[in-house]
Every structure is written in structure tokens, then in C-alpha cells.
VEXSENU-13629 format. One record per residue (C-alpha): residue in one letter; chain; x, y, z. Coordinates in Angstrom, 1 decimal, always signed. Example, Ala and Ser with C-alpha at 12.3 -4.5 7.8 and 13.67 -1.06 7.14 Angstrom:
REM VEXSENU-13629
(node 'a', 'A', (+12.3, -4.5, +7.8))
(node 's', 'A', (+13.7, -1.1, +7.1))
//
This chain:
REM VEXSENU-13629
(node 'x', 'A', (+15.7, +26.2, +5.9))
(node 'x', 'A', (+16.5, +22.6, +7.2))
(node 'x', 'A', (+13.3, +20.5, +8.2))
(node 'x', 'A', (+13.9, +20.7, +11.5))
(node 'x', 'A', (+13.9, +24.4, +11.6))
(node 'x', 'A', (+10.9, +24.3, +9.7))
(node 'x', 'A', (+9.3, +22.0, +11.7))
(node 'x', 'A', (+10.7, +23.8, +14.9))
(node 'x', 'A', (+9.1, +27.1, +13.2))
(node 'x', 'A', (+5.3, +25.5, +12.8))
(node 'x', 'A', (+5.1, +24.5, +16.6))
(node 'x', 'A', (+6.3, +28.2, +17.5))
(node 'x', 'A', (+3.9, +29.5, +14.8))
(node 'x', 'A', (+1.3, +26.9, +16.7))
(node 'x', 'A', (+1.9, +27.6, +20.0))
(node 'x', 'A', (+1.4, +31.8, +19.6))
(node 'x', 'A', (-2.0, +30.8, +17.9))
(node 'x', 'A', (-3.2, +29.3, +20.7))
(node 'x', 'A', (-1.9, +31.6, +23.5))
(node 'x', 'A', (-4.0, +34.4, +21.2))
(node 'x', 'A', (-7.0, +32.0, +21.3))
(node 'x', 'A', (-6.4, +31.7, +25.3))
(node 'x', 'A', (-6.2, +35.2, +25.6))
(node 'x', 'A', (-9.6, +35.8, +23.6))
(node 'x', 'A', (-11.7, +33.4, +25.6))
(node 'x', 'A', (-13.2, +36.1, +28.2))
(node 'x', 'A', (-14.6, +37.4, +24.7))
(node 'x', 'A', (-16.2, +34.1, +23.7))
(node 'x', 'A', (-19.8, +35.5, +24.6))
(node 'x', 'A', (-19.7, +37.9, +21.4))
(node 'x', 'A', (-21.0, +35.9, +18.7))
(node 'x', 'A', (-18.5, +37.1, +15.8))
(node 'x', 'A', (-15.6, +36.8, +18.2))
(node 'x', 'A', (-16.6, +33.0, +19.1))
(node 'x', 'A', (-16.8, +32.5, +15.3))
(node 'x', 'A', (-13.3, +33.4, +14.9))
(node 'x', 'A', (-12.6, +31.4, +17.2))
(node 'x', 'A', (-13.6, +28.1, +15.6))
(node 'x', 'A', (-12.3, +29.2, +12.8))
(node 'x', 'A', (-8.8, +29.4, +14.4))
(node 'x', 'A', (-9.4, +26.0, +15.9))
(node 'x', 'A', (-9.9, +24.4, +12.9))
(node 'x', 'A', (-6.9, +25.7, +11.5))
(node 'x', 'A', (-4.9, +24.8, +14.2))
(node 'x', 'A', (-6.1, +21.4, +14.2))
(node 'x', 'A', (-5.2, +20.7, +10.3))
(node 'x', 'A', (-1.8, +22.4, +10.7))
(node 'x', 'A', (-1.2, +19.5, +13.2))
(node 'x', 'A', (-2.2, +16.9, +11.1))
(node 'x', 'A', (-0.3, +18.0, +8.5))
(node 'x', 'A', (+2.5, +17.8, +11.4))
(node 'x', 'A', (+1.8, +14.7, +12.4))
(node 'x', 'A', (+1.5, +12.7, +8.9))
(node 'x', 'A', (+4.5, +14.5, +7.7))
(node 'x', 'A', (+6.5, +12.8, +11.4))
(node 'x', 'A', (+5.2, +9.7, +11.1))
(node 'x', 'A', (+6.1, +9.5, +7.0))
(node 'x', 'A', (+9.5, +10.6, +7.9))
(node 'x', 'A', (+9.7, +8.2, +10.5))
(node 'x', 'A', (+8.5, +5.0, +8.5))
(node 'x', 'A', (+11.0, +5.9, +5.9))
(node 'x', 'A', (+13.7, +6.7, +7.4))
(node 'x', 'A', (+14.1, +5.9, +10.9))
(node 'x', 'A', (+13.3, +2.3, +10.7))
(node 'x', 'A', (+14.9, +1.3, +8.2))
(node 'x', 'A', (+16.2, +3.4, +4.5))
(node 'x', 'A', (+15.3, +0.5, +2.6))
(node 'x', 'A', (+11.7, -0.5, +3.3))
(node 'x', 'A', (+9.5, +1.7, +1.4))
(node 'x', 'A', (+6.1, +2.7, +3.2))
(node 'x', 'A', (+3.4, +4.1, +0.8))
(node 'x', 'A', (+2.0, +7.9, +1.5))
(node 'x', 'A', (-1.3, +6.0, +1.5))
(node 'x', 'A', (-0.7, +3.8, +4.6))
(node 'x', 'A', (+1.3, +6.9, +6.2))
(node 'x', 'A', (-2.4, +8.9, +5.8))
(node 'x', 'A', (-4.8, +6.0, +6.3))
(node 'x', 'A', (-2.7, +4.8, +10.0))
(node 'x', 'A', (-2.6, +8.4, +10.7))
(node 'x', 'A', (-6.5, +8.6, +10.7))
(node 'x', 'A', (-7.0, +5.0, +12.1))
(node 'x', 'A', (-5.5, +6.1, +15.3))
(node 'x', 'A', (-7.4, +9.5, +15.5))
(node 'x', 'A', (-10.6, +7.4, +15.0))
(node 'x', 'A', (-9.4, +4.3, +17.2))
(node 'x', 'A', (-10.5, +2.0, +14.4))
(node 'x', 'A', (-7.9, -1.1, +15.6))
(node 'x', 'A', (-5.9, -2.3, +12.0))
(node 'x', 'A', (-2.8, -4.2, +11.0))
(node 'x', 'A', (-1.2, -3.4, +8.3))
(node 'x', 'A', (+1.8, -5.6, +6.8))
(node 'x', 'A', (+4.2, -4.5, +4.2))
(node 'x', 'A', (+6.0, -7.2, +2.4))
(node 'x', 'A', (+10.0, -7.0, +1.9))
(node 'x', 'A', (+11.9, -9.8, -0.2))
(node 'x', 'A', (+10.6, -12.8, +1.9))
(node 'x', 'A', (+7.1, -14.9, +0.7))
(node 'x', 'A', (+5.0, -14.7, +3.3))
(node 'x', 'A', (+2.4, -16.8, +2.0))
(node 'x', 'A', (+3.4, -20.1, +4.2))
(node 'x', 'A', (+2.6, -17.7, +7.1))
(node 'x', 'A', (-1.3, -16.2, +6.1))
(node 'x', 'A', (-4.1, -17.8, +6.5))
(node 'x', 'A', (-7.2, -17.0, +4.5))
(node 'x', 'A', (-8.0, -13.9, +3.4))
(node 'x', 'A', (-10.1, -12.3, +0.5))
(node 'x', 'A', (-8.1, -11.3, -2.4))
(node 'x', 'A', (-8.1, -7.5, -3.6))
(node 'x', 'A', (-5.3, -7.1, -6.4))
(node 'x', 'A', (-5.9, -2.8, -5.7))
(node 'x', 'A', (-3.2, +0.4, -5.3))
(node 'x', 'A', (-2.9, +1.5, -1.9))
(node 'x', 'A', (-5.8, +3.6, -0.8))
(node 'x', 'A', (-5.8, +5.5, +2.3))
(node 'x', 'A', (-9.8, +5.4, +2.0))
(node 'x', 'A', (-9.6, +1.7, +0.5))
(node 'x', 'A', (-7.8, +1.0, +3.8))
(node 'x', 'A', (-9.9, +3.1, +5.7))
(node 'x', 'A', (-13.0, +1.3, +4.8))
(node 'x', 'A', (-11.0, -2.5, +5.1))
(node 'x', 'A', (-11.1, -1.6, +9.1))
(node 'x', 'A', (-14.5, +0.3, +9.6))
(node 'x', 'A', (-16.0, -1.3, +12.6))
(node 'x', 'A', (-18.1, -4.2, +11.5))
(node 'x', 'A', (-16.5, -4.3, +7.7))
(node 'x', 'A', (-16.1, -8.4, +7.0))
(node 'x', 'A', (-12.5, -7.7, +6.5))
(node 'x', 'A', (-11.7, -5.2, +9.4))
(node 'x', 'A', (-10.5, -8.1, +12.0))
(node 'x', 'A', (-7.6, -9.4, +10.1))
(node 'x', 'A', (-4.3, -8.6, +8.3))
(node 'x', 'A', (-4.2, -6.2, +5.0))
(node 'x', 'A', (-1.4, -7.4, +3.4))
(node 'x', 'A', (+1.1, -4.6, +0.7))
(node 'x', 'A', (+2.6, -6.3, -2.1))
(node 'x', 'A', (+4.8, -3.7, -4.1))
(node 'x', 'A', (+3.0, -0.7, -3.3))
(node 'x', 'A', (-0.5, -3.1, -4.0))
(node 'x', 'A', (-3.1, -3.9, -1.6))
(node 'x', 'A', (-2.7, -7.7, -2.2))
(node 'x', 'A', (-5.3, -9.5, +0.8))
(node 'x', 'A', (-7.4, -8.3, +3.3))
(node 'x', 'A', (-8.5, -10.6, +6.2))
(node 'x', 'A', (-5.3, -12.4, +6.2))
(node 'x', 'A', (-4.6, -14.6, +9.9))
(node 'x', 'A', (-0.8, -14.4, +11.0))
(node 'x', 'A', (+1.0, -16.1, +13.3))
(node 'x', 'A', (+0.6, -15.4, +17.0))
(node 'x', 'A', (+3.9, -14.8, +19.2))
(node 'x', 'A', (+3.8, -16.4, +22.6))
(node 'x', 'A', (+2.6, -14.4, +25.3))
(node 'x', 'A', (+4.9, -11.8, +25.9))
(node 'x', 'A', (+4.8, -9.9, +29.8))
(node 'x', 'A', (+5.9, -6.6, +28.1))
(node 'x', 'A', (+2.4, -6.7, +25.7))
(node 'x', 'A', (+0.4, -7.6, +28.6))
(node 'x', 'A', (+2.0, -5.5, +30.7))
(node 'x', 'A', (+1.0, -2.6, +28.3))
(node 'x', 'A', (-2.8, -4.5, +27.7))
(node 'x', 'A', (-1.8, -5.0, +23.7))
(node 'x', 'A', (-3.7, -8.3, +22.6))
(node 'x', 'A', (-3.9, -10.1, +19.7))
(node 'x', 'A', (-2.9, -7.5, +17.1))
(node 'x', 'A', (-0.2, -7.0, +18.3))
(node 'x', 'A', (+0.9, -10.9, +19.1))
(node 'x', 'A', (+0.1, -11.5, +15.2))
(node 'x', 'A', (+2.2, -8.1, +14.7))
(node 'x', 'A', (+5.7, -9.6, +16.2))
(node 'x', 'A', (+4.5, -13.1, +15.6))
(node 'x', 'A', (+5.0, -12.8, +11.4))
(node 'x', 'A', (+7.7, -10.0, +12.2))
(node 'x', 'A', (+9.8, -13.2, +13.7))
(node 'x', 'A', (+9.7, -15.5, +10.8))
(node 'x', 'A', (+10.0, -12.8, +7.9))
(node 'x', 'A', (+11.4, -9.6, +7.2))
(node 'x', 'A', (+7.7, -7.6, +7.3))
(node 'x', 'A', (+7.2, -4.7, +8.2))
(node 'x', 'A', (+3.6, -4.8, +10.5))
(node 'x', 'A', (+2.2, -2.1, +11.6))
(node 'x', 'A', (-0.7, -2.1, +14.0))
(node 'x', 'A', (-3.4, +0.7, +15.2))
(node 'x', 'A', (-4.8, -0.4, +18.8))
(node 'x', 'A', (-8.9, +0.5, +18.8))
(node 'x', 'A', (-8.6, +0.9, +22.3))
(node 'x', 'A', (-5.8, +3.4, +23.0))
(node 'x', 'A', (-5.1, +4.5, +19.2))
(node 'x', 'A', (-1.6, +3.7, +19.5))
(node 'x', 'A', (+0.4, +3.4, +16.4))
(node 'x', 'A', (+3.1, +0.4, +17.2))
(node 'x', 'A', (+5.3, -1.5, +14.0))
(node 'x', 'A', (+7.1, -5.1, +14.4))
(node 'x', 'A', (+10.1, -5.3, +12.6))
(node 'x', 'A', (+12.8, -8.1, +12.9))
(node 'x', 'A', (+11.4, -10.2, +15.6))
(node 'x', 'A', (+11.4, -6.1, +17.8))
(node 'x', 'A', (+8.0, -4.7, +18.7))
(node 'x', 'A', (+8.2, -0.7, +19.5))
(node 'x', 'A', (+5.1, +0.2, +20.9))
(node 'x', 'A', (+3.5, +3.6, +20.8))
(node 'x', 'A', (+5.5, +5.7, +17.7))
(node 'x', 'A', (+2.6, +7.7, +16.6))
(node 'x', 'A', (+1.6, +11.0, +17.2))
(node 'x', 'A', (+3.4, +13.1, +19.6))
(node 'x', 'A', (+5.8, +10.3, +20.8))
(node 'x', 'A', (+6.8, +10.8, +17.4))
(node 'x', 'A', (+8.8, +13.8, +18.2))
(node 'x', 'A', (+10.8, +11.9, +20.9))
(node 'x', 'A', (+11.7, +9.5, +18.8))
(node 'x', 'A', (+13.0, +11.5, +15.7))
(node 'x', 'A', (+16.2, +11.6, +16.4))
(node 'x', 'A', (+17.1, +8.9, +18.2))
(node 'x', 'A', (+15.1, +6.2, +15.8))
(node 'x', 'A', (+12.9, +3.8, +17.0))
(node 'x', 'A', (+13.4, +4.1, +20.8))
(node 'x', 'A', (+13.2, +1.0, +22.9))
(node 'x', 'A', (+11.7, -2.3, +21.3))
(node 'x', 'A', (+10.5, -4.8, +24.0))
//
């Protein structure tokens, strides 16, 4: 089975589950019944994480570009981020130095952590407001400043602040790969060659898949 079919085959699978649940809710006053219920809803809701990591891992690898290599870590720890709307920015080094571009930062020298990153951009962490910056599959600084891009009228337009400036800012003097979590809409949006595509994650994913990134601004 190719993975579209199996893909294609889950959402089926997903969507009788939940006409089943619809059907059931006139029995939601029986105790056991409304059990089963949750039950089922708790399923349902893994299987489409499982979905939606699985997109968006597919998606880093291989839509934007075969040669940039995105952790499973990042793909799990983004994924989350934009559930919780904890804002992040993530950058993932290629072959240029980027260190005439940081500012500051705190050293961490760790692997790639989905919980490591998790807890870098917990709300109120000393480190949450900057840039976490991968080094060969290493968490190598946290709370790193990047350059800001001008203003640009498609970000305000779309009310994406200073994330996403740093985001394409650093994405037009290197070849990094930044991806950014927006705290107040949970978007997942990358910067890649001086091209900021807003809004990947989730279920814009599956509009995207085949065509590949969609339309930078």
C-alpha cells in the first residue's frame, strides 16, 4: 500500500468513527455508553496526532527541500508547540556559519529533545523568547537574537510580529532553515531562502502535500 493510500485509508477509518460517535450521542445519558464514548475520543484524537506528525515530518523532509535534514525531535516538539500555542523559533543550520548573525544566547551543547525544546519555550522559561539554534542534529544555543527583516505588508497583513521578522530576516542572509510557532494563532510557518510560507502545519498540511510549499509571500 502506497502512503497515500494509507494515509487516504486512516481519514476514512476516522471519519466512520466519528459518524458512529454522532450517531450514539442521543445515548450519552447512560453512563457506560458515555464512557465509551470518551474512550473513542481519545482514540480518535491520538490517531490524528499520529497523522499530523507523520504530515508535517514528511513535509520538512521532503517538500522543502531533500537535502535539509529536520530531526524527529523538532518534527514532535513544533507539532506540540502549536497544539499548546507556546510561540517558538526554531533554526536549523545548513553549510553557512551563522554566528555573525546571533546575538547572545546561553550555550546548551545537548541532542535534540522534543521535551528539551518543549521546556526552552514554556511560557516564562528565561530562554523561551529567543532563537534555539540546531547544529548537526545538536541543540547548540537557546536565546539566540536574529536579524529582523523590514516590515513586510504581507506579515502584517496576516498580524505575524517579531518571530516571524527574525524568521525571514536570518533566512535572507543564510541558507537556515527557521521555523516559527506563533502563540497567538498556533500557526506553524518556516523561512527558507529569503521565502516565508506562512501557516504549513496541521491540516493546511494536506493541501500542501502535493504541491510543496504553496505560496511564499
Amino acid at each position: 500500500m502506497s502512503r497515500d493510500e494509507a494515509i487516504n485509508e486512516k481519514f476514512e477509518d476516522l471519519q466512520s468513527r466519528i459518524t458512529q460517535l454522532h450517531k450514539g450521542i442521543p445515548f450519552l445519558k447512560q453512563c457506560s455508553r458515555l464512557s465509551i464514548f470518551l474512550q473513542e475520543l481519545y482514540q480518535i484524537r491520538e490517531t490524528l496526532n499520529q497523522l499530523e506528525q507523520g504530515l508535517l515530518q514528511n513535509h520538512l523532509k521532503c517538500c522543502i527541500s531533500p537535502n535539509i535534514k529536520v530531526p524527529g525531535e523538532v518534527v514532535v516538539a513544533v507539532s506540540k508547540l502549536s497544539h499548546k500555542r507556546h510561540g517558538a523559533i526554531i533554526v536549523i543550520e545548513q553549510e553557512n556559519n551563522l554566528d555573525e548573525h546571533l546575538k547572545g544566547g546561553a550555550i546548551i551543547n545537548a541532542g535534540v529533545s522534543a521535551p528539551i525544546l518543549e521546556n526552552i519555550f514554556y511560557p516564562g522559561s528565561p530562554l523561551h523568547d529567543g532563537a534555539v539554534v540546531i547544529q548537526n542534529a545538536n541543540i547548540r544555543k537557546a536565546n539566540c537574537v536574529l536579524p529582523l527583516a523590514p516590515h513586510n505588508s504581507e506579515l502584517d497583513a496576516l498580524c505575524l510580529a517579531t518571530r516571524h521578522r527574525a524568521a525571514l530576516g536570518l533566512s535572507q542572509v543564510s541558507d537556515a532553515l527557521v521555523i516559527v510557532v506563533s502563540e497567538e494563532k498556533g500557526w506553524i510557518s518556516m523561512a527558507l531562502r529569503g521565502q516565508f510560507y506562512p501557516n504549513l502545519g496541521t491540516f493546511a498540511l494536506l493541501d500542501k502535500q502535493e504541491g510543496g510549499m504553496g505560496t511564499p509571500i
